[in-house]
Backbone as CSV, one residue per row, in Angstrom:
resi,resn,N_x,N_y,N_z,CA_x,CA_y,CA_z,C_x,C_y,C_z
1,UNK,47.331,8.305,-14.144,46.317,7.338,-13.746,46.405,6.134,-14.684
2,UNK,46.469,5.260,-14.019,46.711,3.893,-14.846,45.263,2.880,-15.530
3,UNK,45.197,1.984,-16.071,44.161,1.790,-16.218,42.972,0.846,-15.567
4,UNK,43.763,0.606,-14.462,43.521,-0.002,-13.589,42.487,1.287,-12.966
5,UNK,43.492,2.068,-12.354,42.309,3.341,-11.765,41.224,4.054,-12.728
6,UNK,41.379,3.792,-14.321,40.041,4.243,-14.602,39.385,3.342,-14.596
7,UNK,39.333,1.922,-14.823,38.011,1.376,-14.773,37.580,1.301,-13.381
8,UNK,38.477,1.251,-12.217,37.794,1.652,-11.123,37.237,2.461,-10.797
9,UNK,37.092,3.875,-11.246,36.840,5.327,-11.095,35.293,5.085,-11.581
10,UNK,35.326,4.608,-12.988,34.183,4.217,-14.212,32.942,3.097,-13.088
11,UNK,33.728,2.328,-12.805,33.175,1.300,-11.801,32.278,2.752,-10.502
12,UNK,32.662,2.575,-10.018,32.214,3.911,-8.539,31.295,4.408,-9.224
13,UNK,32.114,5.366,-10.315,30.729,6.248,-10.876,29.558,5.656,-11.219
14,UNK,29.437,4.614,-11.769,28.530,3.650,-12.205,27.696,3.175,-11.447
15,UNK,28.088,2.676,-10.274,27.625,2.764,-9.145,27.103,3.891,-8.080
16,UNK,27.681,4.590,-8.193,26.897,5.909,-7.661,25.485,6.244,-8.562
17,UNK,25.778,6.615,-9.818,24.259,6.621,-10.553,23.057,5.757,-10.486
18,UNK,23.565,4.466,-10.496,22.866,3.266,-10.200,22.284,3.513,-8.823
19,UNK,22.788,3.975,-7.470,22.102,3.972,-6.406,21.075,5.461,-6.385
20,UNK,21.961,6.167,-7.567,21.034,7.859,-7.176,19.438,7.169,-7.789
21,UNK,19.758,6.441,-8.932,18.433,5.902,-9.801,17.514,5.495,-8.659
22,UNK,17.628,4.466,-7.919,17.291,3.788,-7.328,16.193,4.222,-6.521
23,UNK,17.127,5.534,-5.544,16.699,6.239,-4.770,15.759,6.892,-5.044
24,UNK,15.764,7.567,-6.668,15.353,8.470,-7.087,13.390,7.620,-7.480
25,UNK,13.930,6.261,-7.546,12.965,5.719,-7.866,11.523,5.580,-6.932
26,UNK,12.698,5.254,-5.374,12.074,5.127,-4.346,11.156,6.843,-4.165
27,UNK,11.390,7.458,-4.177,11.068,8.799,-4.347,9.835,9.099,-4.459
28,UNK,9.969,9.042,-6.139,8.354,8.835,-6.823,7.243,7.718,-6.618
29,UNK,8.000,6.699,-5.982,7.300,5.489,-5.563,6.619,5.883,-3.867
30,UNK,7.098,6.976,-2.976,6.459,7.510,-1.603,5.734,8.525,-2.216
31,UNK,6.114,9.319,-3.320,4.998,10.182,-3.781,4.275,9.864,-4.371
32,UNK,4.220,8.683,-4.591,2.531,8.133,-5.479,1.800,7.390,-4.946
33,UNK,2.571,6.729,-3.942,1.388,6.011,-2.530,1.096,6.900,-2.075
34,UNK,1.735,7.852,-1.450,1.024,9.494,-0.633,-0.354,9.925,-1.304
35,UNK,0.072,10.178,-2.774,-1.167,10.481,-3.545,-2.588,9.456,-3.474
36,UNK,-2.280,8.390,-3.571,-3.327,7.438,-3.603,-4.015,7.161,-1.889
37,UNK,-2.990,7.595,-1.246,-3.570,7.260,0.396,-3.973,8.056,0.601
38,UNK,-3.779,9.513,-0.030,-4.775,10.967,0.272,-6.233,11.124,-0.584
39,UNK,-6.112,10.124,-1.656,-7.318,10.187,-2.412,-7.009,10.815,-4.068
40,UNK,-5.393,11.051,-4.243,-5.020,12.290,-5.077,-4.681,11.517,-6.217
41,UNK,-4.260,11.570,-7.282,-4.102,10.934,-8.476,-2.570,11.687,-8.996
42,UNK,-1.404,10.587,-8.607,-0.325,11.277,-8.910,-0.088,11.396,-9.953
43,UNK,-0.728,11.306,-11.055,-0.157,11.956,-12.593,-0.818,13.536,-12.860
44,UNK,-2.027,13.490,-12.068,-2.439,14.889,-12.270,-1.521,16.422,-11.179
45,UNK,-1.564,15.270,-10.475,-0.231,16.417,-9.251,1.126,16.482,-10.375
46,UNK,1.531,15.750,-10.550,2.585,15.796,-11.412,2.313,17.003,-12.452
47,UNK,1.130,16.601,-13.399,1.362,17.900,-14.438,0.975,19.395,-13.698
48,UNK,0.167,19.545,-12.300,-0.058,20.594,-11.731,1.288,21.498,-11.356
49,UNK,2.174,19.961,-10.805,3.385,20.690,-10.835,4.365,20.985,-11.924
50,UNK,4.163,20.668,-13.073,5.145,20.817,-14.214,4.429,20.726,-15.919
51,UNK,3.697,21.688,-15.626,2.511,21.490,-17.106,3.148,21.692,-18.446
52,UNK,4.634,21.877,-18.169,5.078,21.361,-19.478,5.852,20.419,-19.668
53,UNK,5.692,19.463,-18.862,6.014,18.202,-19.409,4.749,17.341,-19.892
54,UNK,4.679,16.476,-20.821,3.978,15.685,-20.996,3.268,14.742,-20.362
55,UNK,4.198,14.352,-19.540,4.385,12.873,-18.548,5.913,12.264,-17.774
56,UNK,5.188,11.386,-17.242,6.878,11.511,-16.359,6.385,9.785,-16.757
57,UNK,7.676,9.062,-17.124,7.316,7.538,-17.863,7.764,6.928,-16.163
58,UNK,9.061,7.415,-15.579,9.233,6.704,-14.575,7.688,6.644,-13.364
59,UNK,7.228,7.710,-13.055,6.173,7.517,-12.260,5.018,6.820,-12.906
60,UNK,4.774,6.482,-14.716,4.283,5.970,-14.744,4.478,4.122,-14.931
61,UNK,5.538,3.944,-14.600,6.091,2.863,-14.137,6.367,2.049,-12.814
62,UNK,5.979,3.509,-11.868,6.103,2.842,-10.636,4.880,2.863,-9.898
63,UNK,3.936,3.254,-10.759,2.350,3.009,-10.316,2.496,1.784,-10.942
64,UNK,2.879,1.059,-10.853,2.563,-0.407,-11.093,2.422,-1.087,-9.927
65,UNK,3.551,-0.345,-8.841,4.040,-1.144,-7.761,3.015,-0.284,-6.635
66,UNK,2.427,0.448,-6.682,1.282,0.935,-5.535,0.485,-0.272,-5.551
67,UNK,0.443,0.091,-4.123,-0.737,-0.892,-3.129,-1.966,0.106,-2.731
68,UNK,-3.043,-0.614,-2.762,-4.717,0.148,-2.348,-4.010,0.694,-0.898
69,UNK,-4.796,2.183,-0.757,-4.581,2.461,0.712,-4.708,1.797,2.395
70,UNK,-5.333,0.609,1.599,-5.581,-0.089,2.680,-4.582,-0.753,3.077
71,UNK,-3.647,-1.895,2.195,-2.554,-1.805,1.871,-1.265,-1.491,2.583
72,UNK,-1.395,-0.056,2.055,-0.283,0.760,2.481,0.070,1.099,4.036
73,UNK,0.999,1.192,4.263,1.351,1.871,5.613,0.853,3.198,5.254
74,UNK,0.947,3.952,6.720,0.792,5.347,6.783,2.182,6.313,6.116
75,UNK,1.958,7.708,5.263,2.843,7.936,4.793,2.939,9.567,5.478
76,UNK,4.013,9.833,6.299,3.546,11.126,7.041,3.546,12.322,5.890
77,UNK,2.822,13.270,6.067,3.205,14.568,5.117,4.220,15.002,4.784
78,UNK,4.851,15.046,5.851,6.819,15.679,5.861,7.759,14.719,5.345
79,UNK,7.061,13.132,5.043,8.204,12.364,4.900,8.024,12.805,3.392
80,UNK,6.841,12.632,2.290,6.455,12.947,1.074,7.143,14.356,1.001
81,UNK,7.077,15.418,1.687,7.880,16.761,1.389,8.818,16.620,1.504
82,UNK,9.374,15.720,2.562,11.370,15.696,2.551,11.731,14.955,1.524
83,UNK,11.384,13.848,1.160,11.901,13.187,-0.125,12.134,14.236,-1.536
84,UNK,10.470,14.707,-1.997,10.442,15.556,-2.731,11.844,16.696,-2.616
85,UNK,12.038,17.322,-1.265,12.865,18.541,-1.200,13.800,18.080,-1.571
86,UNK,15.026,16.895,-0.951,15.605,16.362,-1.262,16.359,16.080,-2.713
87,UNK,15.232,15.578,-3.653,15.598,15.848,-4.882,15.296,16.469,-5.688
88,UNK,15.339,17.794,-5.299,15.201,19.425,-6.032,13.649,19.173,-6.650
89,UNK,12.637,18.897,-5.990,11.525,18.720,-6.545,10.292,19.252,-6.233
90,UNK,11.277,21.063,-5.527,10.113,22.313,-5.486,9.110,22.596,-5.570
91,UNK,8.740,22.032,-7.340,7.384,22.396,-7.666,6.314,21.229,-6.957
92,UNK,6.960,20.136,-7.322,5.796,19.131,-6.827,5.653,19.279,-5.272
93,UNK,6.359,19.475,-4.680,6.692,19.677,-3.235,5.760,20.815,-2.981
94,UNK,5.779,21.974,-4.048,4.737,23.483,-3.464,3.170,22.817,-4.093
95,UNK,3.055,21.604,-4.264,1.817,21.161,-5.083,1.101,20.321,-3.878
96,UNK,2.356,19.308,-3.179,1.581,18.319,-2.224,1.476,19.249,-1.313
97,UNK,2.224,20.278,-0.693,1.778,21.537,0.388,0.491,22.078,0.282
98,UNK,-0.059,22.565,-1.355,-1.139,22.877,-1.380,-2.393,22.291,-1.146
99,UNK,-2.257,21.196,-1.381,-2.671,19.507,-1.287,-3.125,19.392,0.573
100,UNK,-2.147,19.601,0.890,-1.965,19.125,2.457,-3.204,20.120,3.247
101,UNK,-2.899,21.597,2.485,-3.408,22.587,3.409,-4.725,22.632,2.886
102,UNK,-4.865,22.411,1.607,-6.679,21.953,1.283,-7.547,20.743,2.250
103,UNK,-6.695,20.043,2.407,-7.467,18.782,3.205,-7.753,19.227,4.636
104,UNK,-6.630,20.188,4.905,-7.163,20.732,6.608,-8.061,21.728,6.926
């Protein structure tokens, strides 16, 4: 492999992370409007789902960018669970389920 093909390789990869980020961002950004359009407070779902973490800095970074429910579009239940499933995010996922089936 020449060095031409690693900085291209380096390049891709770089780019692949950069879009997983992104995504990953978008993520927590449908699970924290979900929370706020249900009435729920996504930092406390968060530690319900993972009480040993401290805090999650990215979600508290992307509550910057939530809009009042009024605001917001509608966010279906399944779209907030498929995202979550999506990126291996089980626990919070068995948290907004519990979430879902309390409100009904």
């Amino acid at each position: 492999m020449d060095e031409y093909e690693k900085e291209r390789n380096k390049q891709i990869e770089e780019a692949v992370v950069e879009t997983y980020k992104q995504e990953e961002e978008m993520m927590i950004l449908v699970f924290a409007q979900w929370c706020v359009n249900n009435g729920l407070d996504p930092e406390e779902m968060y530690r319900q789902a993972y009480p040993d973490q401290q805090s999650n800095e990215r979600l508290q970074q992307v509550q910057k960018l939530i809009v009042s429910k009024e605001e917001a579009g509608e966010i279906p239940d399944d779209t907030v669970l498929g995202v979550l499933s999506m990126f291996g995010n089980e626990d919070l996922a068995m948290v907004v389920s519990e979430a879902i089936a309390a409100r009904k």
